[in-house]
C-alpha positions in Angstrom: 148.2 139.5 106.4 150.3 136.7 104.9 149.9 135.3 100.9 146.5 134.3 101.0 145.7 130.6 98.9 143.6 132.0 95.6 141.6 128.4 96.4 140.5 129.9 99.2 139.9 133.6 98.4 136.8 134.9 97.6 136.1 138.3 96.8 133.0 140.1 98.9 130.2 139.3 95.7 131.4 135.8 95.5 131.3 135.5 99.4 127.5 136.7 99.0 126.5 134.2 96.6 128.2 131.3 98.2 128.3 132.4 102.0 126.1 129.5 103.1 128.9 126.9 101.7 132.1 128.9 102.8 130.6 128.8 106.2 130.3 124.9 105.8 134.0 125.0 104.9 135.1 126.9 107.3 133.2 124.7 109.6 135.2 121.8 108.2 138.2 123.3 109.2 139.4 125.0 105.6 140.7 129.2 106.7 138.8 130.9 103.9 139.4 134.5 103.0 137.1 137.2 101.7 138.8 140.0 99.7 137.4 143.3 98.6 139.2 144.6 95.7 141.6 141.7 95.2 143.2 142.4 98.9 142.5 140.4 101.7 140.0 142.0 104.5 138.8 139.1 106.1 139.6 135.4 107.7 136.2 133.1 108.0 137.6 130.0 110.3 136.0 127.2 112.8 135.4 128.1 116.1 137.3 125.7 118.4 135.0 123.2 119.9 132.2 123.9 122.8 132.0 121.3 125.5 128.6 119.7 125.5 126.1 119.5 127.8 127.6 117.1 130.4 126.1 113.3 130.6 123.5 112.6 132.9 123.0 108.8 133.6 119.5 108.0 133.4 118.6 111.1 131.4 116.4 108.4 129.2 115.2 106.1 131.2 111.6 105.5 130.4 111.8 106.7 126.9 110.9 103.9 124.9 108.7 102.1 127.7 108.8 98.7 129.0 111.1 96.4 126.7 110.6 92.5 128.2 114.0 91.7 129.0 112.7 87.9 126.5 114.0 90.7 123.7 117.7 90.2 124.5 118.2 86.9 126.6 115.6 84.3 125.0 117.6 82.1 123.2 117.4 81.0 119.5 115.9 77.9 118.3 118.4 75.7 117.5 118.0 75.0 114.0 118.2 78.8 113.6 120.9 78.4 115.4 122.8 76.0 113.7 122.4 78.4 110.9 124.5 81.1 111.9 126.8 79.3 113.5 127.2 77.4 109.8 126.9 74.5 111.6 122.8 74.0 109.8 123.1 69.9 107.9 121.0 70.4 104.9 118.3 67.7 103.9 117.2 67.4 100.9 
């Protein structure tokens, strides 16, 4: 096994204490190495990504129930309107 970085060596009772976060690491993509008597044993790395499960169109349909279409195309009022277009004249 090749030079292993002392930023990423633990040895095995470190490793113990701290496994749940050198997991996260190595999750992250950091090669992290677990040493027993100061010489490296092991390599704790990410697993190359899993395809996920492959889209189905429609899969949700139904899930939040009826939304009246009045939610997306009804227009603004005009003065509200005017507002965000910056185009609002204001009387005082």
């Amino acid at each position: 096994m090749a030079e292993a970085d002392p930023q990423n060596m633990f040895n095995v009772h470190e490793a113990k204490t701290q496994f749940s976060r050198l997991i996260d690491r190595a999750h992250a993509g950091e090669e992290i190495i677990v040493a027993k008597d100061g010489k490296p044993h092991a390599r704790l790395m990410p697993l190359p990504l899993q395809p996920g499960e492959p889209r189905r169109p429609g899969r949700w349909k139904g899930l939040l129930g009826h939304i009246p279409s009045s939610v997306w195309f009804d227009p603004l009022p005009e003065e509200e309107l005017a507002l965000w277009e910056g185009t609002h004249e204001d009387r005082h």
